[in-house]
C-alpha positions in Angstrom: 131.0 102.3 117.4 128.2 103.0 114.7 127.3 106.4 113.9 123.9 107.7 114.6 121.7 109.6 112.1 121.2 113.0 114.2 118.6 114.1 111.5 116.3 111.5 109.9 115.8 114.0 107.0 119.1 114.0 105.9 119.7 111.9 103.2 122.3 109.1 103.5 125.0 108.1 101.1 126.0 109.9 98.1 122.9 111.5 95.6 122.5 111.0 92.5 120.2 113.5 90.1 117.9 111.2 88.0 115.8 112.4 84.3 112.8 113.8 85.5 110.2 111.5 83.8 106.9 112.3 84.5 104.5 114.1 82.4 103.6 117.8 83.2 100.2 117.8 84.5 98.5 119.1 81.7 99.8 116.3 79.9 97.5 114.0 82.7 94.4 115.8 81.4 92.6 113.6 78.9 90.4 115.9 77.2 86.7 114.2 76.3 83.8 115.9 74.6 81.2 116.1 76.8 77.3 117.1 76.3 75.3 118.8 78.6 71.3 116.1 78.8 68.7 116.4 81.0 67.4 113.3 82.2 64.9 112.3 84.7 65.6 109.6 87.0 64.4 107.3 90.0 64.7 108.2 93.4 66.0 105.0 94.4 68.3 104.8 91.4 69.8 108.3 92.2 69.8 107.9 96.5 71.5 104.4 95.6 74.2 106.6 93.5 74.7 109.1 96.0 75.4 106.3 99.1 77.7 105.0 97.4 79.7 108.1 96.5 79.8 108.6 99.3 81.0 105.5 100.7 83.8 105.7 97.7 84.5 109.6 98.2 83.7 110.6 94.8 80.5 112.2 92.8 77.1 111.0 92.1 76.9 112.4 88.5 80.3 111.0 88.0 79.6 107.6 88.6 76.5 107.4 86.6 78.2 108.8 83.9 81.3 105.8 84.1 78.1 103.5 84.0 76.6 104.9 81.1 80.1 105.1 79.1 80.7 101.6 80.1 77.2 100.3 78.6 77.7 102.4 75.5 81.5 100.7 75.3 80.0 97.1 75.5 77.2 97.3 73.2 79.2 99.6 70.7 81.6 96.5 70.1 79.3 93.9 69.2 
């Protein structure tokens, strides 16, 4: 007769300590140099922004500012 598990939380089998291997979280942090710019934009442009941070849980400003890193990325290359 197979024995039955009477605790699911239990492990199973014999453990076996592994390295830990992941960074310590202020490791994760990549520091970038930001500057603080006032900018006057659309309605449209910034209602379209907010939508769809909200749609993709995140933040307006955030997104706008992948965008405008992206185009500065692109161009910078050529």
């Amino acid at each position: 007769m197979k024995k039955k598990i009477t605790d699911p939380n239990k492990p199973i089998g014999k453990m076996t300590r592994i390295v830990d291997f992941l960074p310590p979280p202020e490791e994760l942090v990549i520091p970038q140099e930001a500057v603080k710019v006032t900018i006057s934009l659309s309605k449209s442009s910034v209602d379209f922004f907010k939508q769809e941070a909200r749609q993709y849980h995140t933040k307006y400003q955030r997104m706008i500012r992948q965008l405008v890193d992206r185009y500065a990325m692109q161009y910078s290359q050529a």
